[in-house]
C-alpha positions as CSV (number, residue, x, y, z in Angstrom):
1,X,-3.8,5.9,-19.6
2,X,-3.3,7.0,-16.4
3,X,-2.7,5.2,-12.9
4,X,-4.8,5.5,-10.1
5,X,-4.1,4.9,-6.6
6,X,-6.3,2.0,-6.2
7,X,-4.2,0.7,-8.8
8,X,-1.0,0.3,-6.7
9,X,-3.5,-0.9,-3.5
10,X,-4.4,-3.7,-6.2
11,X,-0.5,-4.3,-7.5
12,X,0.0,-4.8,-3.5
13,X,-2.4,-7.3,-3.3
14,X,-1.0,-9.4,-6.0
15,X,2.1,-9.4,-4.3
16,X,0.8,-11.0,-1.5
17,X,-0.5,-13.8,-3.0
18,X,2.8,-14.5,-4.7
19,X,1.1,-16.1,-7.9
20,X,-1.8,-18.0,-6.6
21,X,-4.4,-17.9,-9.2
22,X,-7.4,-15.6,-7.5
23,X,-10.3,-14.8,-9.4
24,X,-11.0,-10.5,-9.5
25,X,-14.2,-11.1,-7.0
26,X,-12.0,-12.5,-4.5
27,X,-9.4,-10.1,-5.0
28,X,-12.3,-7.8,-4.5
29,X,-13.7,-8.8,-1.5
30,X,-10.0,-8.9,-0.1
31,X,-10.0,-5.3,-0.5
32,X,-13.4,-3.9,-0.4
33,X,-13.3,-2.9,-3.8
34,X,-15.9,-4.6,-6.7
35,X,-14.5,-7.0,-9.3
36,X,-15.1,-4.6,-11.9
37,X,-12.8,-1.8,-10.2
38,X,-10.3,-4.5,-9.4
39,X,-10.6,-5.3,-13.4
40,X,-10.1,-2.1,-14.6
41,X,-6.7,-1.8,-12.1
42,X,-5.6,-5.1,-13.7
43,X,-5.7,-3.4,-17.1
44,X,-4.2,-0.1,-16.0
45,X,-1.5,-2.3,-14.5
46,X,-0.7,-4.3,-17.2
47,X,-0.6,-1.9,-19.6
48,X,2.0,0.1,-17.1
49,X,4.0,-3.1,-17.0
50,X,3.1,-3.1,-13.4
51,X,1.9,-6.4,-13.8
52,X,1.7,-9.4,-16.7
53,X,-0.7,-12.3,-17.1
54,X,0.5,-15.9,-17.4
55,X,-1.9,-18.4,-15.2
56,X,-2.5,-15.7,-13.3
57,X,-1.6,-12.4,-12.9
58,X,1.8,-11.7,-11.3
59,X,3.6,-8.1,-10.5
60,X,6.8,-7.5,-12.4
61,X,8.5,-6.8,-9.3
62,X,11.4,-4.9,-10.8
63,X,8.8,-2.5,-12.3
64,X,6.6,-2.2,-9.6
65,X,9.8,-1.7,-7.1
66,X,10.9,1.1,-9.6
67,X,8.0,2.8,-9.7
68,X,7.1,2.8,-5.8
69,X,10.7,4.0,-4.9
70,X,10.7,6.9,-7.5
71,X,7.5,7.7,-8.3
72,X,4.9,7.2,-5.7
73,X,5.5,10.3,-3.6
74,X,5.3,12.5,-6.8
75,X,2.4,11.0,-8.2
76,X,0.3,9.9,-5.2
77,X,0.9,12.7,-2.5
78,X,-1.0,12.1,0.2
79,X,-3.5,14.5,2.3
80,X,-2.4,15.3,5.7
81,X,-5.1,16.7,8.2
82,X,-7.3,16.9,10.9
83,X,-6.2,14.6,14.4
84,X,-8.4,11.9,14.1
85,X,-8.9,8.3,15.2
86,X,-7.9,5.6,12.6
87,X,-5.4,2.6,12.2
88,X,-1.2,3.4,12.4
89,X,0.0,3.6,9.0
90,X,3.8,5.1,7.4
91,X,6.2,4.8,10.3
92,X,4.2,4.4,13.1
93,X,2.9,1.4,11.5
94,X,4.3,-2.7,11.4
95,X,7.4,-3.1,10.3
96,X,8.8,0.8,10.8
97,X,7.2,1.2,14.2
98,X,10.1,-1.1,15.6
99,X,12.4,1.5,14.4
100,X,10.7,5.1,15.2
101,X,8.2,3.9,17.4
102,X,9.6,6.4,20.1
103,X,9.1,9.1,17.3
104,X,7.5,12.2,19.2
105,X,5.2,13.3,16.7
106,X,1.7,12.6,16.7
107,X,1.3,8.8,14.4
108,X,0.0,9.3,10.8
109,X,-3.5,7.5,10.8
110,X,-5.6,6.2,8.0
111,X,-9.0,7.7,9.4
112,X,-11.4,4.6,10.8
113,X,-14.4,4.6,13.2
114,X,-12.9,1.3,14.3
115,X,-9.2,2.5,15.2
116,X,-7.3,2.5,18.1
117,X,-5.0,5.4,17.8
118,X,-5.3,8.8,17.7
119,X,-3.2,10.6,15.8
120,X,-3.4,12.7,12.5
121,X,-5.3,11.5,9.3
122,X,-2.8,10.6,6.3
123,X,-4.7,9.5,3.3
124,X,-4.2,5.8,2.4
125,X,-4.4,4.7,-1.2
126,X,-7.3,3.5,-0.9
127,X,-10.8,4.2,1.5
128,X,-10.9,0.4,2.3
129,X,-7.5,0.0,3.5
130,X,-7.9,-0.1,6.6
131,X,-10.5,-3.0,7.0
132,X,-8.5,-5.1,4.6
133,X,-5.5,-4.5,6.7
134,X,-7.0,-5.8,9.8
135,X,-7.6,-9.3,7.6
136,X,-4.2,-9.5,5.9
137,X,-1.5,-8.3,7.9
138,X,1.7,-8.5,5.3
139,X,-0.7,-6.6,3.2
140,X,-0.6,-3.9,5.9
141,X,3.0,-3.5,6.0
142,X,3.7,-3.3,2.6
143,X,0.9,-0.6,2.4
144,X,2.7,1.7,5.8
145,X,5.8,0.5,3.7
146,X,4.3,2.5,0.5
147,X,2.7,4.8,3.1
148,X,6.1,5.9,4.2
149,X,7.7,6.6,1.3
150,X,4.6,8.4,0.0
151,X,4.9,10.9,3.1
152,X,7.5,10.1,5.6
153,X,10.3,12.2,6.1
154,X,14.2,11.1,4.4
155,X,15.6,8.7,7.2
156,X,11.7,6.8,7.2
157,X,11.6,6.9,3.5
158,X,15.2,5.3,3.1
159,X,13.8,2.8,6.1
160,X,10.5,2.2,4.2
161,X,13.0,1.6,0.5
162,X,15.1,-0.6,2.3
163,X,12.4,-3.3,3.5
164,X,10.1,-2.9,0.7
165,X,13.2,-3.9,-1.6
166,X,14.0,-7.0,-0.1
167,X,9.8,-7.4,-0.1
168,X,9.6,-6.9,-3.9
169,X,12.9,-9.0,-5.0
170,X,12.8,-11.6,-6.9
171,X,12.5,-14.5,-5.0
């Protein structure tokens, strides 16, 4: 068994909606993805311990936490490129972009017809990211959250561990 990307894009999801029960064609249509990829996440994810199923499906945040924090960056590197325009993502991105939005470098973007910033293209986990950001905005930060531990540099990373800790603990 092996993890995709879309995987931890689904895991995210879940965690925004904190246990509500939410049937796989709405978590779907939440993030541009068909039920039967959003199924086949769930089981990847469950059997990673990622997630469990009670009444409905829930992350095990300590495992998910884990896993993001010391495993992400190795095992879902992300492609750097071309400038391009997209939306702000990593750093440059909600919540980080209160902290280094001064940064001087040109903002990592997940490529979108639709975005606002130029900047240069930084491969989000997955192609839909973007348009389900625009419609769920805490999912947006904990993905620029992931985004900048997948690719920042230390001081973002340790930025990004920080908030997505107190995110992903146990209530």
């Amino acid at each position: 068994m092996e993890l995709k990307q879309q995987d931890i894009y689904v895991a995210l999801k879940l965690v925004v909606l904190k246990g509500e029960p939410c049937s796989m064609q709405r978590i779907g249509e939440a993030l541009g993805m068909s039920a039967s990829r959003v199924h086949d996440s769930i089981h990847r994810l469950i059997k990673a311990r990622l997630i469990r199923k009670d009444k409905a499906y829930r992350p095990v945040l300590a495992n998910l936490k884990e896993f993001i924090v010391h495993g992400i960056r190795f095992a879902f590197v992300p492609d750097i490129g071309e400038p391009t325009r997209g939306m702000p993502t990593a750093s440059f991105a909600p919540p980080l972009n209160l902290e280094f939005g001064e940064a001087s470098d040109q903002a990592h973007v997940w490529p979108d017809p639709e975005g606002e910033v130029r900047g240069i293209s930084f491969s989000p986990l997955h192609k839909s990211a973007p348009k389900a950001a625009r419609k769920d905005h805490e999912l947006y930060e904990l993905l620029a959250m992931v985004d900048a531990i997948r690719g920042g540099r230390a001081r973002e990373r340790k930025m990004a561990i920080e908030q997505l800790s107190r995110r992903l603990s146990a209530p």
